[in-house]
C-alpha positions, 0 to 999 in steps of 0.5 A: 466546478468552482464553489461560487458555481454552486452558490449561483446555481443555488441563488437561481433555484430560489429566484426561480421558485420563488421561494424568499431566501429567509422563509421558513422551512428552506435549508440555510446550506446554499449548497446542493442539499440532496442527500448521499445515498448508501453505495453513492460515489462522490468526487471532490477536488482531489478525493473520490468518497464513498459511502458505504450506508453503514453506521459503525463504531470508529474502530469498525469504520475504520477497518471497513475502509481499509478493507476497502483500500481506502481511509476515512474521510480526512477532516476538514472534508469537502463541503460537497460532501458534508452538505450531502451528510445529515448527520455527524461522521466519523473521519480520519486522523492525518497524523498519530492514527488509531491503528487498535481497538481501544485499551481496557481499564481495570475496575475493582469489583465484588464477585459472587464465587460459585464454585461448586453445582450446590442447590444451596448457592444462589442471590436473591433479589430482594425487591420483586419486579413490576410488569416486564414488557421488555427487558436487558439482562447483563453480566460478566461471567467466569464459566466454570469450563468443566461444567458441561450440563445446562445450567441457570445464570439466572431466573426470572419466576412471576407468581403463575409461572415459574419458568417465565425468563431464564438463561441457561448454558453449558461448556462444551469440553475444550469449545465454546459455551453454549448459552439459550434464552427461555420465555414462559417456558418456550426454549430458544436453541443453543448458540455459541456465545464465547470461548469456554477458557475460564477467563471474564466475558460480557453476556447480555440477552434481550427480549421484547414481548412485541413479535417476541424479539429476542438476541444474545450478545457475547463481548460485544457482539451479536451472537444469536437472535430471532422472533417469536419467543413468547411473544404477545404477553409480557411478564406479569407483575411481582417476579423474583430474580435468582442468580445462579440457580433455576426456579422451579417454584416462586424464588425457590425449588433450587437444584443442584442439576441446574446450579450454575459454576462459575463466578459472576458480577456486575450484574444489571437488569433493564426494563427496555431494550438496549441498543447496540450503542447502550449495549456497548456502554454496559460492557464498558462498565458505565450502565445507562441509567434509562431503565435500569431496574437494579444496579450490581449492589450485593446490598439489594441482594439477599446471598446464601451463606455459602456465597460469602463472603464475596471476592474483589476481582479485577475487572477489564472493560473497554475505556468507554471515555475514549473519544474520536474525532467526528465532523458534523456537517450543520456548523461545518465544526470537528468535534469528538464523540466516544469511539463506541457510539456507531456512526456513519462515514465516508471511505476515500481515496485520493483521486490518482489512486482511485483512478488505478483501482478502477484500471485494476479491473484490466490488469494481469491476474484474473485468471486466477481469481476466476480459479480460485472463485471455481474451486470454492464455489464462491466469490472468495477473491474480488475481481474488482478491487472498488466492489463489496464483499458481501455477507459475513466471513465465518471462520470455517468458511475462511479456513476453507478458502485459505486452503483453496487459495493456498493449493492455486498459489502452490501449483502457479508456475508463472508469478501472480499478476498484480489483479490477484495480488491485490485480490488476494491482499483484500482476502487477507485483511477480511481473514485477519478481521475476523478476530479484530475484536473479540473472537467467536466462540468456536470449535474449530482451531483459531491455530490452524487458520493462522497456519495457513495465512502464514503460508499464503503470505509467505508465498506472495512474498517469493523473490519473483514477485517483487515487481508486481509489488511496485506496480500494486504499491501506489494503491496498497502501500507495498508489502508492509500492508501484508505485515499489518494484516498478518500481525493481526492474527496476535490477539487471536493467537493470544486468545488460545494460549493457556497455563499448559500451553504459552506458547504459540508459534508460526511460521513458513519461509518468509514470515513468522509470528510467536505469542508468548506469556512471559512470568516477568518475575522469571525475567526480571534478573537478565531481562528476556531475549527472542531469538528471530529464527530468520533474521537473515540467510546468514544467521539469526537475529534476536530481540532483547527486552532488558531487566530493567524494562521488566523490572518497570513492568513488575513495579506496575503491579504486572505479574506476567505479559504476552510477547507478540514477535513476528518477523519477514525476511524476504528480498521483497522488502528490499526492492520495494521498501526504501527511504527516500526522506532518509538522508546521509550522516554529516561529515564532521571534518573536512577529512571525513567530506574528501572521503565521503561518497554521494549517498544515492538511497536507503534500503532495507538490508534485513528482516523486518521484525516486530515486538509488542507488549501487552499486559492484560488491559492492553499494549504496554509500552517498553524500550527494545534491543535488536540485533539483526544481520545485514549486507554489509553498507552503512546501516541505520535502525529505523521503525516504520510509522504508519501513514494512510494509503502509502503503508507507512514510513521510516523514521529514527525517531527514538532509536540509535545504533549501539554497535556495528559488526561485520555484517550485523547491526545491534540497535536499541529503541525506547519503545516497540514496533516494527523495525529493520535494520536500514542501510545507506546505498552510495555511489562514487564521490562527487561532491557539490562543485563538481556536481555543478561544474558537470551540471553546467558543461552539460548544459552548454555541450547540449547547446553546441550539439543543438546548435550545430545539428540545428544548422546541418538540418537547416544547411540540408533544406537550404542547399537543395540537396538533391533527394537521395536515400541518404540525404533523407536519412541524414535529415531524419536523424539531425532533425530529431536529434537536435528537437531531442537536445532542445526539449532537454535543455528546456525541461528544467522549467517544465518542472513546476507544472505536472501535465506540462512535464508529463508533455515533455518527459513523452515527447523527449522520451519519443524523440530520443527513441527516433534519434537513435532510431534512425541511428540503426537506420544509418546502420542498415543503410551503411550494411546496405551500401559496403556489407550487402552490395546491391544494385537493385535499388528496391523501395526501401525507404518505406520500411526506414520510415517505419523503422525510425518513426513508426516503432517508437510512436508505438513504443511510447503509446504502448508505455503510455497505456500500461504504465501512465502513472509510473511513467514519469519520475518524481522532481524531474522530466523523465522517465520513471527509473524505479518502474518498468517504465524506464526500459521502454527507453534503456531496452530499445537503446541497447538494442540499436546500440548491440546492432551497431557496434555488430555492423560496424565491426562488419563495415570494419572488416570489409574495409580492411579487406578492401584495403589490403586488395587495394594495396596489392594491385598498385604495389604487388610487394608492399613492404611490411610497414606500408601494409600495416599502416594501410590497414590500420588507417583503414581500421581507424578511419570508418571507427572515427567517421561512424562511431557518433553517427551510430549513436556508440559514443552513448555507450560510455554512458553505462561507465559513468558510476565507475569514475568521475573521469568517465562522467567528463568522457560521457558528457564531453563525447555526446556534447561533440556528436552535434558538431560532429555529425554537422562536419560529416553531413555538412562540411565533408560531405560532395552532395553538400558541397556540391549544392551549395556551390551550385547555390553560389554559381547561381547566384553570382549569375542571377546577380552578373545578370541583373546588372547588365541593361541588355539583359532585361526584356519586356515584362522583365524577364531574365534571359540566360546566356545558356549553360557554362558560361563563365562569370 
């Protein structure tokens, strides 16, 4: 409906209520003003939306519509949309998109060093605490992960109690930290709050007296939490606060038992509970002021001696200035907010692709996601690609059903249908979001879950899957949407590399991923080189970072940097990655333009492979070197940039090839990302005027050939030919052909309109397929009548009706059905030639065009034979030359008579990229078969013939007649003289 629709059905509302337009109470938003509930599904001009209820931070809204196959809304978003949103949204970005969570920022700060379990280590803050109805408590914490006995972080002690509110921890060797909340002596369980890897993380717990809520968060994220603890009393007035030591006494009765090891700063205490968005803010190192109770300050706190002096440490926090782009519905206005702050937001998808998501529900591939879900007692692979995975992914859970699915994909014969492909695809980037901020605390092995992506991945990117990966990439963006989620496992792996183990690797057939931590000062004399283990079949390729980039790195005060590589060598790519946009290199000379070749594509030739740099407050920026192999074509040195819904696209932006070998490429690029080596697919030389002149002799052969069936069609109707099979099949076969020919000639100005050139490319699509059609059948009829001589004649007709007409309306409906969205090609009318849509029209061509040439190499050989007997019996002894001209015109003859009215003339269309000459021949051939077929069917055929001088005798007698007065009766009958009377 179109905007003033709703303004009006609004205006009638009020008139109707009676409710003035200015009184007081009534929304200013003339448009429908009900709001959109959670779930709600919301289609606009060109977008269907969702809202999915949740309020999230920009990073985390993000990754949920991904995972949902969609994008955050785009700004400015539909106003039948923003009327329905009370509050500010988060939308997208449409160019430079967000694609990480934000960088960190590094913050000098004082450390309290704990370094050995002393009953004489331990801070005191000076000022005691009024009555604590609720409180926060949060640090940054460096837990000592040898020490596995519980231990106090801090104590909170009041005159009647002295264990009023404590956090307590342990390490488990090798594990997590195991952290508890105690309240008036009641002990909440242990829960895993974070890794035990000697490295600063964020802890905060909060408690409220009121049902006794309580929760534990760990970098960011809840980890525990429940009700009543201690519940009903808050703490009473006068407390002591200690850090690092358990009071058994009123600020004192420390022990070395329960003294914590570690080291501990920016420590702060509130008189509330903070919420998720102030919780967030806390860990970024920007504390609210609401409630605070004390700000980190070593000067309000009385430090044992053993303690200092204190150590400057260098904090990371999350940038908490980094603003993203909201859009608030009230002033119809964009505007920006901190990336942290939860919101809600609308998840959209353009409405081709929406509508392909709900088709997918009936695509191939469900047996297996039924199979998978089997085996692992759950909804592990989503049957429909538009619902909701519902609860939260644990990694024990995601490590089972990784080995599930790997053991269905390893035992499946036949190639995943494209319903499992996209479920699997889902699966993958839910798996990959696990660690998309911090990682959970756990036992298990972050490793082997990377294994295992890695295997699944490496199976769906078989050979053999390459066609399902066209059909699925219009709605997930091809196989580059499988490479972001498997580089997403980086900081994952990142978070398991220590001081005695560096390194992480993993790969399978197709795809690889290494973490690394370089000392840079180890590679600032040669810079560093990554070997790609599968660059190519060939040989390997490798990454190059020079010495004067880590050099760069060194003089930003960096003593070390993680590497992330990771690399996909599979044909996959090839088939269904390319670079449209790309064009060719300009020739320089006019020698250079006589040598060029008609650039046809752009295709990936190599591995694709990916380098990062990330230092420790986020990913640092360098210049690469890659080398990689390749088919030997004219390459390019691309990096794919990424872009909403379409998985990305190539560009050269700030990369450039510095050598060529045989078969490998060596690029350089100023800064790092994922690369290929691209190469640039030509086709024979034909240059723009020779374009133009094929372009015009096309044209006006198509018009010739159209005019001369036009007329054989309408000479076939006019004469009065008598009805015969053969007349029948004669004007089936004109009749389509020329409405084929005519639908071409006018699909140039269906162009600019997309249903009209839909209309067209189906019904030239279906009218070529009846013009070669009843071709075969002209075939089967010529079989019939020289081949299988028959005197009983048989209803045949039926069945040619059926052939010519009833299979290709069934071939188009079932092409139309399977494929309608990669039915039609992109800039013109027809069909689609880099989907499977284009061989419902090339599969039943050669099928007609093989049944041809078969009969009438028969037909060929019978004639030839009825030739030779024929020579015989009127001369018992020809001569030798006599003969061989009697069988060679006997040969010649039906092949020059047959040839274009069983459609072979087409088959010079197959040599067309061997040679320019071969293009004339097509065009020159097919232009003739019009003409051709009128001089068959027409000129030289007795039936024709006959007909129209039967036409003509008739009337030059109606017209002898009329001019003889003794001729006319009353009523003015026509009397005739009778039959054969001569004029």
């Amino acid at each position: 409906m179109a905007p003033w629709c709703y303004c009006l059905l609004a205006f009638l509302i009020r008139s109707l209520s009676g409710n003035p337009s200015n009184s007081p109470g009534e929304s200013r938003n003339p448009w429908v003003t009900a709001p959109v509930a959670p779930g709600e599904v919301v289609e606009t001009a060109d977008e269907v939306c969702k809202f999915p209820g949740q309020r999230l931070n920009w990073w985390q809204a993000q990754e949920s519509c991904e995972q949902r196959l969609g994008h955050l809304v785009l700004p400015p978003p539909d106003r039948l949309l923003t009327a329905q949103l009370p509050d500010p949204i988060w939308v997208g970005q449409r160019e430079a998109p967000l694609q990480r969570p934000p960088q960190r920022r590094a913050r000098a700060t004082a450390a309290l060093m704990f370094s050995e379990r002393s009953a004489d280590r331990a801070a005191r803050l000076r000022t005691p605490l009024p009555a604590l109805g609720a409180l926060t408590a949060c640090a940054h914490v460096q837990w000592d992960a040898t020490s596995s006995d519980p231990a106090a972080l801090f104590s909170l002690a009041v005159p009647t109690l002295a264990n009023a509110l404590q956090l307590r921890a342990f390490a488990e060797p090798g594990g997590a930290v195991q952290a508890a909340l105690v309240v008036r002596g009641h002990h909440a369980p242990f829960r895993a709050a974070f890794q035990a890897d000697g490295r600063w993380h964020h802890v905060c717990v909060t408690w409220e007296h009121p049902g006794g809520r309580w929760a534990l968060f760990a970098d960011g994220r809840r980890r525990a939490g429940a009700r009543g603890l201690g519940a009903g009393h808050p703490l009473p007035p006068g407390g002591i606060l200690v850090l690092g030591q358990d009071q058994d006494s009123l600020g004192g009765g420390f022990s070395a038992r329960d003294a914590f090891s570690g080291n501990l700063t920016d420590f702060h205490l509130w008189a509330r509970a903070l919420s998720p968005a102030h919780m967030h803010r806390a860990r970024a190192c920007a504390p609210p002021p609401g409630g605070l109770l004390f700000r980190w300050d070593l000067g309000a706190l009385d430090v044992a001696p053993s303690l200092l002096p204190p150590v400057w440490v260098r904090l990371l926090c999350p940038v908490p200035s980094e603003e993203c782009p909201t859009w608030d519905p009230a002033p119809h206005t964009e505007g920006s907010l901190l990336c942290l702050q939860p919101l809600p937001f609308l998840c959209c998808y353009r409405t081709e692709k929406y509508r392909r998501l709900q088709d997918a529900r009936s695509w191939p591939g469900q047996d297996v996601i039924r199979r998978v879900n089997a085996l692992a007692n759950a909804i592990v692979l989503l049957p429909d690609p538009l619902s909701e995975a519902h609860g939260d992914l644990s990694l024990t859970e995601a490590a089972h059903f990784l080995r599930i699915l790997e053991g269905v994909l390893a035992k499946e014969a036949a190639p995943l249908g494209p319903a499992a492909l996209l479920a699997v695809l889902r699966f993958l980037r839910r798996v990959a979001a696990l660690g998309t901020w911090e990682p959970e605390p756990t036992t298990g092995s972050w490793e082997q879950l990377g294994q295992a992506v890695m295997s699944v991945a490496s199976r769906v990117l078989e050979e053999p899957l390459a066609g399902v990966w066209l059909s699925v990439s219009e709605v997930v963006g091809g196989p580059m949407a499988l490479v972001s989620s498997v580089q997403r496992l980086a900081p994952l792996m990142n978070s398991m590399l220590t001081s005695e183990r560096p390194r992480m690797h993993l790969q399978y057939r197709h795809a690889g991923l290494e973490v690394r931590r370089l000392r840079l000062r180890e590679a600032s004399t040669e810079g560093y080189v990554f070997t790609v283990p599968g660059g190519h079949p060939e040989g390997p390729g490798h990454i190059r970072i020079p010495a004067a980039e880590v050099r760069r790195l060194l003089g930003k005060g960096l003593s070390g940097v993680t590497m992330i590589h990771s690399w996909f060598s599979s044909s996959v790519f090839q088939h269904t990655l390319g670079a449209p946009g790309q064009e060719p290199w300009a020739p320089d000379s006019p020698e250079e333009t006589s040598g060029m070749q008609r650039f046809l594509s752009t295709q990936v030739g190599s591995a694709i492979i990916s380098s990062e740099v990330w230092d420790e407050t986020g990913e640092a920026n360098t210049a690469v070197t890659f080398h990689l192999q390749h088919q030997p074509q004219s390459p390019l040195c691309p990096l794919l940039t990424p872009s909403p819904d379409s998985g990305g696209s190539w560009a050269t932006t700030g990369c450039s090839v510095t050598a060529t070998y045989q078969g490998s490429t060596a690029c350089f690029c100023n800064h790092s990302t994922n690369f290929a080596v691209l190469l640039q697919v030509y086709d024979v030389q034909r240059g723009p005027e020779e374009e133009s002149l094929l372009r015009t002799l096309s044209f006006v052969g198509c018009g010739v050939s159209f005019c001369a069936l036009s007329t054989t069609f309408l000479l076939f109707l006019a004469a009065g030919v008598p009805k015969s099979e053969r007349a029948t099949v004669h004007k089936n076969l004109t009749f389509s052909l020329a409405s084929a020919e005519g639908f071409l000639m006018a699909s140039e100005w269906a162009k600019a309109n997309k249903v009209a050139c839909m209309a067209v490319t189906a019904v030239m699509h279906l009218l070529f397929l009846v013009a070669f059609f009843w071709m075969l059948v002209e075939g089967l009829l010529l079989w019939s009548k020289v081949v299988a001589v028959s005197m009983r004649p048989g209803p045949r007709m039926p069945l040619y009706y059926a052939t010519g007409w009833g299979v290709p309306v069934a071939i188009v409906a079932i092409t139309l059905a399977r494929s309608p969205h990669d039915y039609m090609a992109t800039g013109h009318c027809w069909l689609n030639v880099h989907t499977d849509a284009i061989w419902a029209f090339v599969g039943p061509v050669l099928f007609v065009l093989t049944a041809n040439t078969c009969i009438l190499v028969r037909v060929v050989i019978v004639t030839v034979s009825s030739a030779r007997r024929r020579a015989r019996m009127l001369s018992p002894q020809p001569c030798r030359q006599q003969q061989l001209r009697i069988q060679m015109w006997a040969t010649v003859k039906p092949v020059l008579v047959l040839l274009p009215i069983l459609g072979l003339t087409w088959l010079v269309g197959m040599l067309v990229h061997l040679s320019p000459a071969w293009a004339y021949a097509a065009v020159g051939l097919n232009s003739l078969q019009g003409p051709y077929i009128f001089l068959v069917y027409a000129a030289y055929n007795g039936e024709v013939r006959s007909a129209l001088q039967r036409m003509t005798e008739k009337k030059a007698a109606e017209a002898f007649t009329v001019g003889r007065p003794g001729d006319q009766v009353a009523g003015g009958s026509l009397q005739s003289h009778g039959p054969g009377v001569p004029l």
